[in-house]
N, C-alpha and C positions, 0 to 999 in steps of 0.2 A: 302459439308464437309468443315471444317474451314481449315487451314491453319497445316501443320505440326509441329507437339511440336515440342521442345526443350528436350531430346535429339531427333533427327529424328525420326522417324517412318518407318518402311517398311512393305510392304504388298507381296503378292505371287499373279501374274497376271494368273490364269487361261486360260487366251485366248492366252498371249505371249509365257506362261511357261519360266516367268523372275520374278527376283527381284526388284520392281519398289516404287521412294520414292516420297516425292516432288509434287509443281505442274503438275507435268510430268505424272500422273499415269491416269488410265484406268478407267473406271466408277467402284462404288465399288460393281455392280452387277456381274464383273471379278475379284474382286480383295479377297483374306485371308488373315488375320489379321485385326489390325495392330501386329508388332511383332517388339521387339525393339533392335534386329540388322539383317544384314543380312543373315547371316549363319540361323538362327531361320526361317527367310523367304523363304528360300533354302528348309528347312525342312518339307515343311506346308504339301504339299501331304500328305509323309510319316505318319507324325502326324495325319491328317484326316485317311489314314487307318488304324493307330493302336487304334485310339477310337472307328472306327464302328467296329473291331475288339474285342477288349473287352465290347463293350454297345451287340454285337450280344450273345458272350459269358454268360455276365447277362442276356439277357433275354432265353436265353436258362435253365440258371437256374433256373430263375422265372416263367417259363413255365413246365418245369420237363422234356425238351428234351433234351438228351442226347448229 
């Protein structure tokens, strides 16, 4: 992976369950994002469950299961 933009970059470390930026970070086979502040990075879980959350929802409608 190249080098971090300009503004920073942060990702959400799966394996730490940390906000990690910089050379400093984990392979990006642990890592979500990138996300362009911390707080968003904080977030990333959540965010993953509420799209399999509503993608489970559309296909329930696409399928005609209630």
């Amino acid at each position: 992976m190249t080098d971090v933009g300009n503004p920073p970059q942060y990702f959400w470390c799966v394996k730490h369950h940390r906000v990690e930026t910089g050379q400093d970070r984990c392979p990006a086979k642990n890592l979500l994002g990138p996300y362009p502040t911390a707080a968003e990075a904080e977030q990333a879980l959540q965010r993953v469950q509420d799209r399999n959350e509503q993608w489970d929802e559309d296909d329930a409608r696409w399928t005609g299961q209630p």
